[in-house]
N, C-alpha and C positions, 0 to 999 in steps of 0.2 A: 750340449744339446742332446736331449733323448732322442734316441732313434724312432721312437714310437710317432715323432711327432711327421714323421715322412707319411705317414699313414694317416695321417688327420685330414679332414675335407677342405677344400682347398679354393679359393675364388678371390683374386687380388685387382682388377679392375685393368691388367693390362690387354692390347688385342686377345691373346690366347681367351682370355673368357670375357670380353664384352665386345662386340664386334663391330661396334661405332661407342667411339668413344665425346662425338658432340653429335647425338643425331638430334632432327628436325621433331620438335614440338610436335605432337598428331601421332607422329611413329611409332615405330616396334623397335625394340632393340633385343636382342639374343643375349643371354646371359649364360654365362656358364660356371660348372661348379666342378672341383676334380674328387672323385671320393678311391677310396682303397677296393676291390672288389673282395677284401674280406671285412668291412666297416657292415655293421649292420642294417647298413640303410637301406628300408624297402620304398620311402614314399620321400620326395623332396616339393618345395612350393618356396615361391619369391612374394615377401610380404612387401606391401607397399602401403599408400596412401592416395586415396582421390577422394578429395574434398572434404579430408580430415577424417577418413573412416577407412580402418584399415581393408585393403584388397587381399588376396592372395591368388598366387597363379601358380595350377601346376607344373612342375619339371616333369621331365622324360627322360630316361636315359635314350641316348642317341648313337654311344661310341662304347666299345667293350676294347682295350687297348692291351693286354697283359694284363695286368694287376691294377690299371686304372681304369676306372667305370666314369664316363662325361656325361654329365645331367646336363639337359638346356630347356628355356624357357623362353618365349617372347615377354619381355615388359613394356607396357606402354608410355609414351611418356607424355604428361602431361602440363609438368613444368620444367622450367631452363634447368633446376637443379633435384633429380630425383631421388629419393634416398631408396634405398632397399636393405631385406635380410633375408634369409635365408632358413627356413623352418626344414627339420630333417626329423625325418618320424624312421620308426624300425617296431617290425611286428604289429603287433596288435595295438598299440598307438596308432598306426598308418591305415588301419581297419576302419576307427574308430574317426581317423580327418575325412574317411571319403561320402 
């Protein structure tokens, strides 16, 4: 395994980054993402779906930890199974989503 990949942005679905793992239809659920604070990412957004058209929500960083930077997001959920991804911009890409 490359060591580089410890550096790679990070989001695996357990408590540490979703913070209800069956929540109630209607709700918000918190998502989170782990990035490098030397990864270039200036802008992050949780892409979803309502009613077959893609959403996007921005992320925030919210935690500066050492060397790891915590993005988080509210998502809403609108069905029992919601899918998500995660769009990562850096520089003038992240100029260019706002």
């Amino acid at each position: 395994m490359s060591p580089h990949l410890l550096y790679e942005p990070h989001h695996d679905g357990s408590p540490l980054y979703l913070d209800d793992d069956t929540p109630a239809l209607g709700g918000v659920v918190s998502v989170r993402v782990r990035t490098w604070s030397g990864d270039p990412v200036s802008a992050m957004w949780v892409r979803t779906t309502h009613d077959a058209e893609p959403v996007f929500h921005p992320c925030a960083v919210v935690e500066r930890d050492g060397d790891t930077v915590w993005w988080e997001a509210g998502l809403p959920v609108h069905n029992p199974v919601t899918h998500y991804r995660f769009l990562l911009a850096s520089g003038g890409a992240a100029e260019q989503q706002r």
